[in-house]
N, C-alpha and C positions, 0 to 999 in steps of 0.2 A: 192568221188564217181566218176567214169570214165560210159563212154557210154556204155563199154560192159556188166559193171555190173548190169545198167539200166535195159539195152535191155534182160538180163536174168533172172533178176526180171519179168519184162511183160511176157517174152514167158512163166514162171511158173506157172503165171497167167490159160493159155489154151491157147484157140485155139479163140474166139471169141476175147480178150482182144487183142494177135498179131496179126490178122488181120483187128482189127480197125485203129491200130498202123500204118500196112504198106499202109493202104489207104489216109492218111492224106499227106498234102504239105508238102516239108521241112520246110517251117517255122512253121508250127501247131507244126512240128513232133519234132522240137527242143523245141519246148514251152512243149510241154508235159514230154517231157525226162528231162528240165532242171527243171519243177513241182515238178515231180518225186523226182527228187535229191535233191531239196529244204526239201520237206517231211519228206526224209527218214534222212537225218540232222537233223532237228529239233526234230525230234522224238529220233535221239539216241543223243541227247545232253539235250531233257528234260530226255530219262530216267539215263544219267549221275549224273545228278541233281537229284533226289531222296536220299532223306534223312530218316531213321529212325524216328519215333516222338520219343520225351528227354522229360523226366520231370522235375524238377527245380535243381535236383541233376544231372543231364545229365546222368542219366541211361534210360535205351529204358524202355518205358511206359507200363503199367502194366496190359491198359484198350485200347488195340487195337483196331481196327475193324475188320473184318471180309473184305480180301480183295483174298482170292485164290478162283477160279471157284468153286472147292467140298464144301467152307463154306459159297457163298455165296447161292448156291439151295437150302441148310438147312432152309436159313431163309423163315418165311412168308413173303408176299409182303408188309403188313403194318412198321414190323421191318424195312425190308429192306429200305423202306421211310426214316420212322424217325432215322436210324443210319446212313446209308450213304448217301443216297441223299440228304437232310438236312444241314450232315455237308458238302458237297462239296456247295451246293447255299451260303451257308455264307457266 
């Protein structure tokens, strides 16, 4: 990640977020931008790291969960607990 790419993320943001931006000292204004970059790393090196779930034969599992936006609204809010919030505290 470079500064300009940063700085183009923010201004995509609007107009409130870039003019928070351009009020800050240089040092805030590197601490934020070098935040930024930290972030958006970590985030596209955990989703690199996403793996399929395998079951003992290493074929993809059979009894998923329910993880795209359309099939999660379907469920009731109690399902929704106990399938996936549930298994992600374990």
């Amino acid at each position: 990640m470079n500064y300009a790419q940063i700085v183009l993320f923010i201004k995509g943001l609007g107009m409130h977020s870039w003019h928070t931006l351009q009020v800050l000292d240089d040092v805030l204004h590197r601490k934020v931008l070098h935040s930024i970059g930290n972030l958006s790393i970590r985030i596209i090196e955990g989703i690199l790291n996403i793996q399929a779930e395998r079951n003992h034969r290493n074929n993809a599992d059979s009894d998923l969960r329910y993880v795209l936006p359309h099939e999660l609204i379907k469920m009731s809010t109690g399902d929704f607990g106990n399938t996936t919030v549930d298994a992600h505290l374990q």
